[in-house]
C-alpha positions as CSV (number, residue, x, y, z in Angstrom):
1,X,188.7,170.0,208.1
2,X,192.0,169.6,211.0
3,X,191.2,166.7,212.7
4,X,191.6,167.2,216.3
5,X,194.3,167.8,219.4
6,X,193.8,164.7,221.9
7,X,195.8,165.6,224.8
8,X,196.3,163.0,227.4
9,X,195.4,163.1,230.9
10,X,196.9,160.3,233.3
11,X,194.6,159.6,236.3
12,X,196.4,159.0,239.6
13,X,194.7,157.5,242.9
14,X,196.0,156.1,245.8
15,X,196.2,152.6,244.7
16,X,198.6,153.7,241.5
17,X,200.1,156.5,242.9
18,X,203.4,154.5,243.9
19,X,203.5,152.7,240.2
20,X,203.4,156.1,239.0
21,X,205.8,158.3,241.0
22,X,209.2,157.8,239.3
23,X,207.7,158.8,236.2
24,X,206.0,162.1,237.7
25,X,208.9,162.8,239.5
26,X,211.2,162.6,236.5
27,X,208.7,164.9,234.4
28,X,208.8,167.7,236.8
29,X,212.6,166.9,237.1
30,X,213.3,167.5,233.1
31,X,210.4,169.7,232.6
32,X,211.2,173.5,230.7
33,X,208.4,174.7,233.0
34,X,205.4,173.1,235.0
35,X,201.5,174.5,235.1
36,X,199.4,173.8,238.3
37,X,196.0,173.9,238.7
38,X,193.2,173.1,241.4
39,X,189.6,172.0,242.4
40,X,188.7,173.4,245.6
41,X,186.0,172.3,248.5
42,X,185.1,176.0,248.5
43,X,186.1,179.4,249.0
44,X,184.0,181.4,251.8
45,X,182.9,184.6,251.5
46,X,182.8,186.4,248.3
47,X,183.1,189.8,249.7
48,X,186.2,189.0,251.5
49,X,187.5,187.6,249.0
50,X,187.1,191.2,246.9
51,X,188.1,193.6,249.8
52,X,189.8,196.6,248.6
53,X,192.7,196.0,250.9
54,X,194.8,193.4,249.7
55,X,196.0,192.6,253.2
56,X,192.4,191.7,253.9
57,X,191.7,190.0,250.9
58,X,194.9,187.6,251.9
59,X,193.5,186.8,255.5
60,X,190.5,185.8,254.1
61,X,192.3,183.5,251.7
62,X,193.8,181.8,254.5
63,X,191.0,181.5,256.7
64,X,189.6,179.5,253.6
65,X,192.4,178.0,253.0
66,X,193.1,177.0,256.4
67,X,189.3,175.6,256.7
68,X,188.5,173.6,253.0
69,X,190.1,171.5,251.1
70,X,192.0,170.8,247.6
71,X,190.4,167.8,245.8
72,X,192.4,167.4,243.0
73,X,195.8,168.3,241.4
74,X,196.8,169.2,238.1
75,X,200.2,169.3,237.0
76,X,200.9,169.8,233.2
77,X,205.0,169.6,232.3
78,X,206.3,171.2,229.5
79,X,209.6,170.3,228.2
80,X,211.7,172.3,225.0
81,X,213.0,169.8,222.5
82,X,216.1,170.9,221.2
83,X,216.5,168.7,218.3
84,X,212.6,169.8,217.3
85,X,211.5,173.1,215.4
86,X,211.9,175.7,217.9
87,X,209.2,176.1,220.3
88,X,208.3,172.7,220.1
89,X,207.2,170.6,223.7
90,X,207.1,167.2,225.0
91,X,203.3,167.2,227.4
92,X,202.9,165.0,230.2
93,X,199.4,165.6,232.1
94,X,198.6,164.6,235.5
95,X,195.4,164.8,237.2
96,X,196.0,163.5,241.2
97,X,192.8,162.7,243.0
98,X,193.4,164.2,246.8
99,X,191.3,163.3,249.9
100,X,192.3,165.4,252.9
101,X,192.6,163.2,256.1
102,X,191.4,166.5,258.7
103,X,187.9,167.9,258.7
104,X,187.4,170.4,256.3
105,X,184.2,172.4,254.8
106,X,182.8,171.8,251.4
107,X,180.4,173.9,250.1
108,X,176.9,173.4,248.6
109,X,177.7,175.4,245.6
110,X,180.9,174.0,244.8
111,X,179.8,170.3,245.2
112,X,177.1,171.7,242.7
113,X,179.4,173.0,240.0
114,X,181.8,169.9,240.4
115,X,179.4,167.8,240.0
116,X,177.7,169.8,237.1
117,X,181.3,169.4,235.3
118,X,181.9,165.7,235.5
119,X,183.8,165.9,239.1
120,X,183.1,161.7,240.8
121,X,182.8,162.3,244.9
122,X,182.3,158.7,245.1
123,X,186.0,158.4,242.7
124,X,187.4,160.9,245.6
125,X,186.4,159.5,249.0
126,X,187.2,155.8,247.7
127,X,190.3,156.3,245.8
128,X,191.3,159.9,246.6
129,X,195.3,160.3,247.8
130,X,195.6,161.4,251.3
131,X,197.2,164.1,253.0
132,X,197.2,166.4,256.1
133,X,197.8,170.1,255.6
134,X,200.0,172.7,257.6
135,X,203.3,172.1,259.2
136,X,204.4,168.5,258.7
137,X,202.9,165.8,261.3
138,X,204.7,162.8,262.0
139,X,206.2,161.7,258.6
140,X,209.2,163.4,256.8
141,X,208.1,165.8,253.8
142,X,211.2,165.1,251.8
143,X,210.5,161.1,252.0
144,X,208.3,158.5,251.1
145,X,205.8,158.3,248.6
146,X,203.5,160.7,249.5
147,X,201.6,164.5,248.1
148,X,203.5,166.6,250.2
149,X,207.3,165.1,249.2
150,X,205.7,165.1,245.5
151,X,205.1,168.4,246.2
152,X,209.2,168.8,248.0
153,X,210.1,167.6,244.7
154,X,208.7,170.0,242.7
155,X,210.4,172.7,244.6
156,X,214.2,170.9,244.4
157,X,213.5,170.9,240.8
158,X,213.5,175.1,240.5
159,X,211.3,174.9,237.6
160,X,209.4,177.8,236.6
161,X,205.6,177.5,237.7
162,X,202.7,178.6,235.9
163,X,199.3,179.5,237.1
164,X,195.7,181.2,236.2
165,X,194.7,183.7,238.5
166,X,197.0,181.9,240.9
167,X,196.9,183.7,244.2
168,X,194.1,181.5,245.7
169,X,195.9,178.5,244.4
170,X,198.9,179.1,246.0
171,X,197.9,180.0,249.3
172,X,195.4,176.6,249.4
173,X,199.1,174.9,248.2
174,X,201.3,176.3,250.3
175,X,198.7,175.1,253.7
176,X,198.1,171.9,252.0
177,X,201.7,170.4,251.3
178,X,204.0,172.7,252.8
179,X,203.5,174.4,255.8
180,X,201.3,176.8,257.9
181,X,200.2,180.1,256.0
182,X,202.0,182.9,257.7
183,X,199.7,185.8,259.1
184,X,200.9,188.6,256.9
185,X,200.9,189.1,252.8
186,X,204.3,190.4,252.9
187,X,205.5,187.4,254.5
188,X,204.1,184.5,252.3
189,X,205.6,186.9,249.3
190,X,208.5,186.3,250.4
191,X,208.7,182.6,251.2
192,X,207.3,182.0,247.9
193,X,210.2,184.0,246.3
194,X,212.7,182.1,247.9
195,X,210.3,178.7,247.2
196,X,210.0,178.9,243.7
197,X,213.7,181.3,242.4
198,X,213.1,180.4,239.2
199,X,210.5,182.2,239.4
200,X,206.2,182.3,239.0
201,X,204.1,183.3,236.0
202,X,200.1,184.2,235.9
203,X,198.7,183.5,233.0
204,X,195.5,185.7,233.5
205,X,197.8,189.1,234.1
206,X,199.6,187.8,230.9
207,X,196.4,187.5,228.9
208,X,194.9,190.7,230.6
209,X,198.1,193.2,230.2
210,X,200.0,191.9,227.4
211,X,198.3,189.8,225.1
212,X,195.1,191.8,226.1
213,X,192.8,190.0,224.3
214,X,188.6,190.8,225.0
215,X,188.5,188.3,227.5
216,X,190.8,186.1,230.0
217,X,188.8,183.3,232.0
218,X,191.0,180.2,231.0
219,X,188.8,178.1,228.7
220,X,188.4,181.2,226.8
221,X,192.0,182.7,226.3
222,X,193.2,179.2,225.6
223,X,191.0,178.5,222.4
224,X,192.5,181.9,221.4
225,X,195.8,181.4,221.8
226,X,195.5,177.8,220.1
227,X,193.3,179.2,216.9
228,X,195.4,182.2,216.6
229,X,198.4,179.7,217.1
230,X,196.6,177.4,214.6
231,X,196.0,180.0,211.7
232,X,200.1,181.0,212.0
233,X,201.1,177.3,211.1
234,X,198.5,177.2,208.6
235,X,199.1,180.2,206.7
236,X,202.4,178.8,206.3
237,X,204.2,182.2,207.2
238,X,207.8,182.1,209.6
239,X,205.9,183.5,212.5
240,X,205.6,182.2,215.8
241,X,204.5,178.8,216.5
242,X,204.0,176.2,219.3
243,X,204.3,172.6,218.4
244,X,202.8,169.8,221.3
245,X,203.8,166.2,221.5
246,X,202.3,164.1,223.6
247,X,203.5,160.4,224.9
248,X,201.7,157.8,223.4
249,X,200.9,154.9,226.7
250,X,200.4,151.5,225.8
251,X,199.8,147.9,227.7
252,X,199.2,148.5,231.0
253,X,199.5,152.6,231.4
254,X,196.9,153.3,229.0
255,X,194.6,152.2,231.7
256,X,195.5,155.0,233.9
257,X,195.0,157.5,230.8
258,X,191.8,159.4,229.6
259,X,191.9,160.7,226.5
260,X,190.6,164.5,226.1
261,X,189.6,166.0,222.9
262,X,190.2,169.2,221.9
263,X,187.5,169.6,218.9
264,X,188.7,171.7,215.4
265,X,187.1,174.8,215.5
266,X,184.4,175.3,212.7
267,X,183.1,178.3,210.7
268,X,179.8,180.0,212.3
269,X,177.0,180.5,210.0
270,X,174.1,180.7,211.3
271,X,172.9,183.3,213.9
272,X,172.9,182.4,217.4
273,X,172.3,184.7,220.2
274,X,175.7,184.9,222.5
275,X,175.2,184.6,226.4
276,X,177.0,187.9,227.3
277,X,177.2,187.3,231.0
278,X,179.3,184.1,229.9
279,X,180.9,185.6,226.9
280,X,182.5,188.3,229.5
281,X,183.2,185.6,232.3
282,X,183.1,182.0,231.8
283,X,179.9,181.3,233.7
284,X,176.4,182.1,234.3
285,X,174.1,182.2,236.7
286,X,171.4,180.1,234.5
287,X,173.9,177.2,234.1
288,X,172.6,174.8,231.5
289,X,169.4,175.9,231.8
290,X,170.3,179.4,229.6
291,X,168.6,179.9,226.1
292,X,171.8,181.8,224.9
293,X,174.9,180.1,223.6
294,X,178.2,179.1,226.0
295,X,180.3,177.8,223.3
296,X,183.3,179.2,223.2
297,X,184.3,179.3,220.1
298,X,181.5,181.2,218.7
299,X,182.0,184.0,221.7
300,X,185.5,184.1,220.4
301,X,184.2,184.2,216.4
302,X,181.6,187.1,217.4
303,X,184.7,189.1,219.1
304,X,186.8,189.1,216.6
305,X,183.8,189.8,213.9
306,X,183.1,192.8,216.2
307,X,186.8,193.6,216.8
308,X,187.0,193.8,212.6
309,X,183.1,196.0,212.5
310,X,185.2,198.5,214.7
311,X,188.2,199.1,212.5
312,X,185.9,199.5,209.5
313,X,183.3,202.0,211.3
314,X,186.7,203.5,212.0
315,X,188.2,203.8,209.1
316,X,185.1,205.0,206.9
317,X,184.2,207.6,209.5
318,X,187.8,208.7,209.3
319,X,187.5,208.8,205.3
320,X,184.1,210.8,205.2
321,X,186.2,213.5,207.8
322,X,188.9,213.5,205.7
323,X,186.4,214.4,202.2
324,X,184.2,216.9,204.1
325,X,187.3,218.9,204.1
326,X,185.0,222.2,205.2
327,X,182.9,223.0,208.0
328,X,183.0,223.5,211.5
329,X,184.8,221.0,212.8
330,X,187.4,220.4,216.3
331,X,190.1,219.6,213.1
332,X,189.5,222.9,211.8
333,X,193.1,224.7,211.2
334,X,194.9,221.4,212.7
335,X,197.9,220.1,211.2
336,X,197.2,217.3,208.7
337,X,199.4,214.7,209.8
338,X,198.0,215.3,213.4
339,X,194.6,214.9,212.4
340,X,194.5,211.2,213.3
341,X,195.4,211.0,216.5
342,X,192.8,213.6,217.4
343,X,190.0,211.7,215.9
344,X,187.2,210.3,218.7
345,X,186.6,206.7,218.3
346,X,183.1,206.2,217.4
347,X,180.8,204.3,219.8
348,X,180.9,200.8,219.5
349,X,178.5,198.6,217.5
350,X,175.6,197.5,219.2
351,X,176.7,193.8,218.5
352,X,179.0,193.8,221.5
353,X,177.4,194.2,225.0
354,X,180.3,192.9,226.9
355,X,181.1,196.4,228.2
356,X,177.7,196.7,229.6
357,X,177.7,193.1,231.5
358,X,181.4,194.4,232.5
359,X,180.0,197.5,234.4
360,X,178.0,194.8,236.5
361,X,181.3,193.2,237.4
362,X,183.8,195.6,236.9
363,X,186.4,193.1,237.7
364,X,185.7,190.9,235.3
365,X,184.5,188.2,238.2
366,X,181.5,186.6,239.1
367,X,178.8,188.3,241.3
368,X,177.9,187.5,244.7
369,X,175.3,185.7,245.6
370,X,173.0,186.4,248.4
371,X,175.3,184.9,251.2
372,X,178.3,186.9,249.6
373,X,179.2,184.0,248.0
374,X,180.6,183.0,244.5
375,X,180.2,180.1,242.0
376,X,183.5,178.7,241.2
377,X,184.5,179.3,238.0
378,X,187.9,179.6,235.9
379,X,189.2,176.5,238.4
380,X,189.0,178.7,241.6
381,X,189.0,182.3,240.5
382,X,186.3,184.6,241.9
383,X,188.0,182.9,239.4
384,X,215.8,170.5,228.5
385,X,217.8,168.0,226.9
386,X,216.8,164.3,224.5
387,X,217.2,162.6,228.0
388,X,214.0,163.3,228.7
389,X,212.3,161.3,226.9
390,X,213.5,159.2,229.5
391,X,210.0,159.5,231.5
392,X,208.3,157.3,229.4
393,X,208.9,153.8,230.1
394,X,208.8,150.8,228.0
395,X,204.9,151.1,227.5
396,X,205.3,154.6,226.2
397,X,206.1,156.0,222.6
398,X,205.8,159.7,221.5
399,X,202.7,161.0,219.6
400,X,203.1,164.4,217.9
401,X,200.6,166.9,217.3
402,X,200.9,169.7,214.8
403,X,199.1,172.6,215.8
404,X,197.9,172.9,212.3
405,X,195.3,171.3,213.9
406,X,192.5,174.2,215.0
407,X,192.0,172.9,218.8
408,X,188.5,174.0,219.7
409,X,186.9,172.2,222.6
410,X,183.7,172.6,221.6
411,X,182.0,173.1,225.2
412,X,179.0,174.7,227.0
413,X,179.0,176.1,230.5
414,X,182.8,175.5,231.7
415,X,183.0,172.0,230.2
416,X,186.6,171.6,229.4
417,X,186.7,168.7,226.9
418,X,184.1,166.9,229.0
419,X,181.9,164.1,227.4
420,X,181.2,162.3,224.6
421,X,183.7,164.1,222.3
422,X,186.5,162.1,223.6
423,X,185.2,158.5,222.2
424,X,185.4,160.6,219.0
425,X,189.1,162.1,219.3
426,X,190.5,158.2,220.4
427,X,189.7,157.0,216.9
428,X,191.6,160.1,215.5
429,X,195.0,159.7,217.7
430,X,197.3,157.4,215.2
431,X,194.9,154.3,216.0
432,X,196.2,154.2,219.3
433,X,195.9,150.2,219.9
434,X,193.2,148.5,221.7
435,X,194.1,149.4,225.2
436,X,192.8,153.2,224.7
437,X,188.8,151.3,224.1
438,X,189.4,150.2,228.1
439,X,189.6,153.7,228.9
440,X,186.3,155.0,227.2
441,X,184.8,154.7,230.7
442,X,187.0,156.8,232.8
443,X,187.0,159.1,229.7
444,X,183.4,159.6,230.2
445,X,183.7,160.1,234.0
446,X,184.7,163.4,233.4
447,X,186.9,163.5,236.0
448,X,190.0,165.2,235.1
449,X,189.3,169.2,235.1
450,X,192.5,170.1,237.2
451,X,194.6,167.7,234.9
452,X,193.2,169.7,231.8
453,X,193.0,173.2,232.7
454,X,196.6,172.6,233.7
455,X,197.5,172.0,230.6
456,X,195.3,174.5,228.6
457,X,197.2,177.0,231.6
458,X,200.4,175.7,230.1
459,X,199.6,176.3,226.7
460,X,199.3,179.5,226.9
461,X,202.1,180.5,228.4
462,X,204.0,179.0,226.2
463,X,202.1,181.1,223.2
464,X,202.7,183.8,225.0
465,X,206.3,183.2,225.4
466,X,206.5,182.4,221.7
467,X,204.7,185.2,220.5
468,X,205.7,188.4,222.9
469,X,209.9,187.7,223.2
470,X,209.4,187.1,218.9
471,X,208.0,190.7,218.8
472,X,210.2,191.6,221.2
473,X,213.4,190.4,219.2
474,X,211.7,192.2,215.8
475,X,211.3,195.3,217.7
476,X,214.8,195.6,218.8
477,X,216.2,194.6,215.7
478,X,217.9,191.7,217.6
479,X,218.1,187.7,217.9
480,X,215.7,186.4,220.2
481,X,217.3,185.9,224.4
482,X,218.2,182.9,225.7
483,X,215.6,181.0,227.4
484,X,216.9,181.0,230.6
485,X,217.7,184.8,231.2
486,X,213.6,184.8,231.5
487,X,210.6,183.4,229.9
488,X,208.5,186.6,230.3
489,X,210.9,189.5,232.1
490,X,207.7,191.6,232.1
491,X,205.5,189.4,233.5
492,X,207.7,187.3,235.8
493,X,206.4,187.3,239.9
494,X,203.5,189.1,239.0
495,X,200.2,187.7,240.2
496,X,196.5,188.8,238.5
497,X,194.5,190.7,241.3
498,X,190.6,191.3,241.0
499,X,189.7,194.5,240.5
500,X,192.9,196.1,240.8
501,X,195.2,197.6,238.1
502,X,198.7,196.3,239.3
503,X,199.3,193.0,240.0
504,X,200.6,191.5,243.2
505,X,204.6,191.1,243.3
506,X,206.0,188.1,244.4
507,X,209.4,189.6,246.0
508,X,210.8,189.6,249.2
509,X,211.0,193.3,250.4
510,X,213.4,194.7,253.2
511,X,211.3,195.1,255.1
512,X,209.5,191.8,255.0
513,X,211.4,188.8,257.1
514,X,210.9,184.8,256.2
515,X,208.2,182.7,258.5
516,X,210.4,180.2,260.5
517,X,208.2,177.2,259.4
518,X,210.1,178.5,255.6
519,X,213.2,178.7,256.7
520,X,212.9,175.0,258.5
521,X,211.4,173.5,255.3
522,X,213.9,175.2,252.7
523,X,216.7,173.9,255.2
524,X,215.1,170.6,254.3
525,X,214.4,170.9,250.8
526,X,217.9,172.2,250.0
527,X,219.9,170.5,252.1
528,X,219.0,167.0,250.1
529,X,218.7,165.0,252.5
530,X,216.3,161.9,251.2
């Protein structure tokens, strides 16, 4: 069997956070494209949250974004070696423990679900980074050592950022490090267009409308993407691949490093009764204490069996049309070679309830509770050149990963590569030296969820770079574009909206002016002064 992906995950608190700046600073700075992600204090009222107007739906993301709190920071860069196969990146993964110096609310539920995934409150009031949110107080954003210049720096750098389901996430980093959220939608649309030009990429509308695959909560459209991306380099065919490197930390760093495993995905044989309400979501309402499977991989296993039972009911009910040839029948007198596309799909096999839990939630979100609030699942959704290498210092060598190697993170209700797996995947990284055995107890701490789903957020966006411009190129008969023309053209500034059927574009309109507090930072921010 593939051993298995170890991706690591470098813990920063407030009494490394200086040691460790240059280093983050020059992996945003030389990264193809960074992936963010975020644990919240708590969202507010569900129903709000799902208001048909979108206009609504964005006041009550400020209002909560205004009143809790982010308590930690992922940041996954991903940088293109040129002088590796193509598609190939160098990973660095940081996971930034945040305490927010103002009073803020945190929720029952979401200390709950935290907790219930590994999250350490003691870890985050003790060692937690602060920061204040909204318009800058005191200190200067674009110096020091501190979150919101990290943050400064991100946006000098004009890198491409990545999200899942990333409206919430934005708004809660836009109040937290940058400024005040401006009153209208149209507004912050267009401060984050002018914030981020290189533009900003959802991974949920690209799993949703154009790899479209049965389901898109993260943990779930990652382990696709990295099995289907798996099976390619195995087969051995020219097809699209992605190919992760990670740096290897030694001596001192490897201290600030915990180790996630990704297990290899295994063959299903026995029967086991699938959870549909977390097959079609990523959570459930019975947590851990649900009689039907959560693991992942067999939900994605049992859809593609199902996906395969439909193209065969298909194709024999399509055959025994086709041999009846008499009869009364709607293809009675109808061209032959139209026949086909006038066939009705047959019903689909009872195997697959998702459809039914999906009529519960028809967008694909979790239901409210009885105060009109939601669990938080999915992280918060209701859910360049050699000289790069550079970021490693002296303590830090490069481990490569082929993606040969079938990443499963073999996890029940949410856990991303939490537990006692990643003892396991140490001993199968290259031997990685005796440093990586002090870690085993912050690997076990289970504290590094942002830091992970950021990078599970990366990979597939790079897959789906990989894979859609490669189809692209073969469709049109025509080498593959240049990278920088545009990662995804079709799915660039377009953010995943619950419920709705277009997404939300991130575009200043004419009639939509910058806030001032924008127009002061961006002044700021390009105007380098340091």
């Amino acid at each position: 069997m593939a051993s298995s992906l170890v991706v690591p995950v470098i813990d920063v608190q407030n009494e490394n956070f200086k040691e460790l700046w240059p280093a983050m600073v020059v992996a945003i700075k030389t990264a193809s494209f960074v992936a963010l992600d975020t644990e919240l204090s708590g969202l507010g009222n569900r129903k709000s949250l799902l208001a048909e107007s979108i206009e609504d739906r964005y006041k009550a993301i400020c209002h909560a974004a205004r009143s809790r709190s982010i308590l930690s920071l992922g940041i996954a860069c991903y940088k293109k070696l040129d002088q590796k196969p193509a598609d190939s990146y160098l990973v660095q993964v940081y996971n930034l423990i945040l305490l927010c110096s103002e009073e803020y609310i945190i929720e029952p539920q979401s200390v709950h679900f935290l907790v219930q995934h590994g999250f350490d409150f003691n870890k985050q009031y003790g060692h937690g980074i602060p920061y204040c949110k909204g318009n800058n107080k005191g200190g200067a954003d674009d110096r020091g050592v501190h979150i919101r210049a990290l943050f400064t720096e991100l946006l000098r750098a004009r890198k491409p950022l990545v999200l899942h389901n990333g409206l919430i996430d934005m708004a809660f980093l836009y109040q937290s490090f940058y400024a005040h959220l401006p009153e209208r939608l149209a507004t912050f649309t267009a401060d984050l267009s002018e914030m981020f030009p290189a533009g900003i990429y959802d991974t949920k509308y690209v799993t949703e409308f154009e790899l479209r695959l049965s389901a898109s909560y993260l943990e779930y459209a990652y382990k696709k993407c990295k099995l289907d991306n798996g099976r390619s380099v195995g087969s051995g065919t020219t097809g699209p691949h992605v190919h992760i490197e990670f740096c290897q930390y030694a001596g001192h760093m490897s201290t600030y490093v915990d180790y996630r495993e990704c297990p290899a995905v295994a063959s299903v044989d026995e029967q086991t009764d699938i959870c549909q309400h977390f097959s079609a979501f990523g959570w459930c309402p019975n947590g851990t204490k649900c009689p039907l499977s959560h693991d992942t991989d067999r939900i994605i296993l049992q859809d593609e069996k199902n996906k395969e039972d439909k193209w065969k009911k298909r194709k024999r009910q399509r055959e025994k049309k086709r041999s009846e040839g008499e009869g009364s029948s709607i293809f009675d007198g109808a061209p032959e070679n139209k026949i086909p596309n006038m066939e009705v799909d047959p019903e689909d096999p009872p195997g697959d309830q998702r459809g039914t839990v999906a009529e519960m939630c028809p967008d694909g979100l979790p239901a409210m509770d009885s105060d009109g609030n939601t669990p938080q699942s999915e992280g918060k959704s209701l859910e360049t050149d050699s000289k790069g290498n550079s970021v490693c210092d002296e303590n830090v060598t490069i481990a490569s990963i082929d993606d040969s190697q079938n990443t499963k993170n073999n996890t029940n209700d949410g856990k991303s590569g939490v537990g006692s797996g990643t003892g396991a995947g140490r001993e199968k990284t290259n031997n990685r030296s005796a440093g990586i055995e002090t870690q085993k107890k912050n690997a076990d701490a289970g504290t590094h969820r942002a830091g992970f789903d950021a990078f599970m957020t990366g990979y597939i966006f790079a897959y789906s770079c990989t894979v859609i411009r490669k189809e692209e190129a073969r469709e049109a008969d025509k080498e593959e574009e240049e990278e920088e023309q545009s990662w995804l053209p079709t799915c660039l500034n377009k953010v995943y909206l619950s419920g709705k059927a277009a997404p939300l574009n991130v575009v200043k309109s004419t009639f939509s002016k910058s806030s001032k507090a924008h127009m002061q930072k961006m002044e700021m921010v390009w105007g380098g002064r340091c």
